[in-house]
C-alpha positions as CSV (number, residue, x, y, z in Angstrom):
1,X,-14.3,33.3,-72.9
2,X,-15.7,34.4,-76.1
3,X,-19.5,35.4,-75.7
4,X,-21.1,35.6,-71.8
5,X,-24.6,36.2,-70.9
6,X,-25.6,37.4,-67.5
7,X,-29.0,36.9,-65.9
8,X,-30.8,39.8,-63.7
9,X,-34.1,38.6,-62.5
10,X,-35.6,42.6,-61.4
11,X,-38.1,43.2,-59.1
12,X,-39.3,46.9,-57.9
13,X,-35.5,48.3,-58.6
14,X,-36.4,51.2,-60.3
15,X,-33.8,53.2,-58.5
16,X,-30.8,50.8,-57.9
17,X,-31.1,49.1,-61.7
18,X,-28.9,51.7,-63.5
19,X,-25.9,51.2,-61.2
20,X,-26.5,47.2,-61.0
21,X,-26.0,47.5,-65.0
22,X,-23.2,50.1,-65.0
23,X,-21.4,47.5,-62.2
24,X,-21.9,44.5,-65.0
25,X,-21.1,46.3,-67.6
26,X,-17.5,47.1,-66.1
27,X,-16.8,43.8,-64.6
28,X,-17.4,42.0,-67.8
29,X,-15.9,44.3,-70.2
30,X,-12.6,43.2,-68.2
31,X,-12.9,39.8,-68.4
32,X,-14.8,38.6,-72.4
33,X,-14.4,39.5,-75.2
34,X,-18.5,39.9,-76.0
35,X,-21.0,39.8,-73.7
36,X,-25.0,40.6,-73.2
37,X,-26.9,41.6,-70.1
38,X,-30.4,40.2,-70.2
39,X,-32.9,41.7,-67.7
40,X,-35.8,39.8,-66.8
41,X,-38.3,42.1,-65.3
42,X,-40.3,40.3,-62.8
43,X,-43.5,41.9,-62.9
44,X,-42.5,45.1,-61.2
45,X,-44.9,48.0,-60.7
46,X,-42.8,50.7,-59.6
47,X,-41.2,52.0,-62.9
48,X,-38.7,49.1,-62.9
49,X,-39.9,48.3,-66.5
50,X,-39.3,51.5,-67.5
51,X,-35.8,52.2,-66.6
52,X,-35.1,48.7,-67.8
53,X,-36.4,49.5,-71.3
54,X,-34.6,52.6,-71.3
55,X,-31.4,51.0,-70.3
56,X,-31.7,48.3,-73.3
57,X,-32.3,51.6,-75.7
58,X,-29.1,53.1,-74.1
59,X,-26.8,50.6,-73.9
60,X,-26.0,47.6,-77.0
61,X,-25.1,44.8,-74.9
62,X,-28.4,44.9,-72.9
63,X,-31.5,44.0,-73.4
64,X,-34.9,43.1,-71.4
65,X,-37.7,40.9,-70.9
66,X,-41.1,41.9,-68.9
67,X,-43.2,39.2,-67.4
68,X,-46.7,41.0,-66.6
69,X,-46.5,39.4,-63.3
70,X,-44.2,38.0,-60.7
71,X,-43.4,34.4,-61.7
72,X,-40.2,33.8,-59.3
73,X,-36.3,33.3,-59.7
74,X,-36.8,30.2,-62.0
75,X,-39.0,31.5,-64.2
76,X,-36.8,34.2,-65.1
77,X,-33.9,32.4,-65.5
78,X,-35.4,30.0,-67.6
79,X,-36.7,32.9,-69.9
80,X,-33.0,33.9,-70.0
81,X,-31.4,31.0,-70.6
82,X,-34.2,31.1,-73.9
83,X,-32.6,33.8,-75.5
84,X,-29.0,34.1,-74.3
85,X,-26.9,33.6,-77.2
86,X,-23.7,33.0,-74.5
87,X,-21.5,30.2,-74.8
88,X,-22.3,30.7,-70.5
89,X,-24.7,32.3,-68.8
90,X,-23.5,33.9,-65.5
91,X,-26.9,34.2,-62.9
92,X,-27.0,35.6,-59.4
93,X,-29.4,37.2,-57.7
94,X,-28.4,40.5,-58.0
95,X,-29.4,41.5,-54.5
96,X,-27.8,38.9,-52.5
97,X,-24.6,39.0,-50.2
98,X,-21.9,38.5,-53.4
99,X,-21.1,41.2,-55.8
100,X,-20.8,41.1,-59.5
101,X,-16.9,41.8,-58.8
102,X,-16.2,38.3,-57.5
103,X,-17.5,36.6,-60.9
104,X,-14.1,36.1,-62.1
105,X,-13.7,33.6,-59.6
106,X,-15.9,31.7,-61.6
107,X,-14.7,32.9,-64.7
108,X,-11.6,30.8,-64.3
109,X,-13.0,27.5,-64.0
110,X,-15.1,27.6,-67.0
111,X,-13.1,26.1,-69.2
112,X,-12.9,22.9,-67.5
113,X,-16.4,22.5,-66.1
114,X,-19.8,22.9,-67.2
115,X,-21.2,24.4,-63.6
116,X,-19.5,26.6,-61.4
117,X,-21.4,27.7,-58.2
118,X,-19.8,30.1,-55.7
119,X,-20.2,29.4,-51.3
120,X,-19.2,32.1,-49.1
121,X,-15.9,32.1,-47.5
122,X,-17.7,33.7,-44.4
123,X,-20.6,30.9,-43.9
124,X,-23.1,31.1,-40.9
125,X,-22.9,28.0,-38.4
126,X,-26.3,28.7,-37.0
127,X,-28.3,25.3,-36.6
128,X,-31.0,27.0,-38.8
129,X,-28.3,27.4,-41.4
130,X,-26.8,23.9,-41.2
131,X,-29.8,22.5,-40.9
132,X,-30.8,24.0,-44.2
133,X,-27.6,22.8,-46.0
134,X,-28.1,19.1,-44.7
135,X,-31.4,19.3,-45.8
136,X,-30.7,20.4,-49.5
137,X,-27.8,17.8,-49.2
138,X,-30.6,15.0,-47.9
139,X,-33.0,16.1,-51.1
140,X,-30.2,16.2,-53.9
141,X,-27.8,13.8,-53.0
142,X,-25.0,16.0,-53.4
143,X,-22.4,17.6,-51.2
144,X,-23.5,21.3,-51.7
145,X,-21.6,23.8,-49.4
146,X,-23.8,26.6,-50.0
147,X,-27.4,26.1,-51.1
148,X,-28.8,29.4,-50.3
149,X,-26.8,31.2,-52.5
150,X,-27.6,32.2,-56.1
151,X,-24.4,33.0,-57.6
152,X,-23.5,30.6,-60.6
153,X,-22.1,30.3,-63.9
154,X,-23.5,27.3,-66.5
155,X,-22.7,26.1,-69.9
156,X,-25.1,26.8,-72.1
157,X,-26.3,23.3,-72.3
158,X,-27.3,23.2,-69.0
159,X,-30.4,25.1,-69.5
160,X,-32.2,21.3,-70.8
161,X,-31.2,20.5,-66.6
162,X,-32.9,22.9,-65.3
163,X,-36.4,21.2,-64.2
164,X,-39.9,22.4,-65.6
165,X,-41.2,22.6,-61.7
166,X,-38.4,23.6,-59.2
167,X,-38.2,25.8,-55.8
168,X,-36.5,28.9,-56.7
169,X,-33.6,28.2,-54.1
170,X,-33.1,25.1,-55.7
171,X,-32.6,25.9,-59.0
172,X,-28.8,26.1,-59.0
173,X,-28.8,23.1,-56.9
174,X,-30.7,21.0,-59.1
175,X,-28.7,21.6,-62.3
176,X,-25.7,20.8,-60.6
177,X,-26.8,17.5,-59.2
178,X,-28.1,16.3,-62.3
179,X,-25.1,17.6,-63.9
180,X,-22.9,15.5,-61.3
181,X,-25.1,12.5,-62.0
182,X,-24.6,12.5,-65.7
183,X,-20.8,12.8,-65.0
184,X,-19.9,16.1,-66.3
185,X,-17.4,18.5,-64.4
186,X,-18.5,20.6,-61.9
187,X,-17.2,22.6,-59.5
188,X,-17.5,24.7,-56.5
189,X,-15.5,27.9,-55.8
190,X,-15.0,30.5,-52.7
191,X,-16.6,34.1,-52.9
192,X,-15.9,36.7,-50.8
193,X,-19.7,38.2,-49.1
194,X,-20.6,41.7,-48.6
195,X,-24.0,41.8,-46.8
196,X,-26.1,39.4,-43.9
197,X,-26.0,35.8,-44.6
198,X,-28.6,33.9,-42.2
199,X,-31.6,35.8,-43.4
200,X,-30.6,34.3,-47.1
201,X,-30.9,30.7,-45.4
202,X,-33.8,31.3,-43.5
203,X,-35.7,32.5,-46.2
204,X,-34.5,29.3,-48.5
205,X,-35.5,27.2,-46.0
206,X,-39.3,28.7,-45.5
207,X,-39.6,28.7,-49.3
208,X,-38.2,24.9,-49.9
209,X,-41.1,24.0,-47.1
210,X,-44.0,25.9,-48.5
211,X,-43.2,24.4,-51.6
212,X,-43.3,20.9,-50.5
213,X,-46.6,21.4,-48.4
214,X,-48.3,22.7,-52.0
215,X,-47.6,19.6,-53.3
216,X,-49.2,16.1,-53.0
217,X,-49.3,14.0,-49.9
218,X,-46.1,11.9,-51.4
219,X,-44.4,15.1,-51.3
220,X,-45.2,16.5,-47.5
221,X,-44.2,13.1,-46.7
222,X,-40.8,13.0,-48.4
223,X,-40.3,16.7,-46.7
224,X,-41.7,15.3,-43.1
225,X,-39.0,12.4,-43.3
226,X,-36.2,14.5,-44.4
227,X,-36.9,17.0,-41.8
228,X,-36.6,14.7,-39.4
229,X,-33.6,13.2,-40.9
230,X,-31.5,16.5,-41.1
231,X,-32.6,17.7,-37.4
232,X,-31.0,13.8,-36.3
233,X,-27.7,15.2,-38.9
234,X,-27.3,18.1,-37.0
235,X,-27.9,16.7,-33.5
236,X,-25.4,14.2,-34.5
237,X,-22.9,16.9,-35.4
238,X,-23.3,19.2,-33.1
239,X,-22.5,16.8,-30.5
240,X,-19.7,15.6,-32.4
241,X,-18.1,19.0,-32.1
């Protein structure tokens, strides 16, 4: 790979940002040729935006972008995407249960596909877990192993997929479906996970809800239906097993 561009969305890091950067920075060295770190700072008010802007001063391959105030996972990563100059763009969230070490897992596939997303090789089987995934599976209409995790690389022409209005946990989701639909290549690849996993679900699960009740009454009663169509899914395979 010639040129990659990696995505941290920042939030309140102030302390941890430095070594996130430093762990990027040796990962990718290793693996491209040229490559940029782009920090989006998410409206932090703890001195995040400081360190960040002293990091881009410090270091040539990264740079930042403030937002004056927290606009959420897509947000960022669709202000990335709008000034990455990578032929892929590598995001995660930076504080989830996959280190920056396991990217060239993904780094492999990207010659032959234009969205790579990682799944855990250690996966809960809680109900609330599988009921998530069947959920996300119900809404997309693709076989997703892993919707909670954020840990994905895209061609760069995948930013046009990415939809104007879209749950933060979905984000990945959706550009792979639609890229699936208009028949490009995409894959899915194992990661090895470091920290708790069912939390990550749980949380996905009580965003993708909220988000649906904000919406109109066609929306609450698309969610109410497939609710109750992934708790009959996983009744059905429970039993099964």
């Amino acid at each position: 790979m010639q040129t990659l561009s990696i995505f941290l969305p920042v939030r309140n890091q102030a302390t941890t940002l430095a070594t996130m950067v430093a762990e990027c920075m040796a990962v990718a060295s290793q693996h491209c040729t040229d490559y940029e770190i782009i920090l989006v700072d998410d409206g932090s008010d703890d001195g995040t935006s400081q360190q960040a802007d002293h990091l881009a001063f410090s270091y040539d391959p990264v740079m930042v972008l403030h937002m004056p105030e927290p606009r959420g996972y897509a947000a960022a990563l669709r202000a990335a995407w709008a000034v990455a100059r990578g032929e892929y763009l590598f995001a995660s969230n930076p504080y989830g249960p996959v280190a920056i070490n396991e990217l060239p897992h993904l780094l492999m596939q990207h010659d032959a596909h234009a969205v790579v997303l990682g799944y855990r090789a250690q996966r809960s089987t809680s109900p609330l877990s599988l009921f998530y995934t069947i959920l996300v599976r119900l809404l997309l209409g693709v076989a997703l192993t892993d919707p909670s995790l954020r840990y994905a690389l895209f061609r760069r022409d995948m930013a046009e997929l990415l939809p104007a209005h879209v749950p933060d946990g979905l984000a990945h989701g959706e550009i792979y479906a639609r890229a699936y639909r208009a028949g490009m290549a995409v894959t899915q690849v194992e990661v090895n996970s470091q920290r708790g996993q069912e939390a990550l679900d749980s949380a996905a699960l009580f965003e993708l809800i909220r988000y649906y009740q904000q919406g109109g009454v066609q929306q609450r009663i698309k969610l109410g239906f497939l609710l109750i169509l992934a708790a009959i899914f996983l009744w059905l395979a429970r039993r099964r097993s």
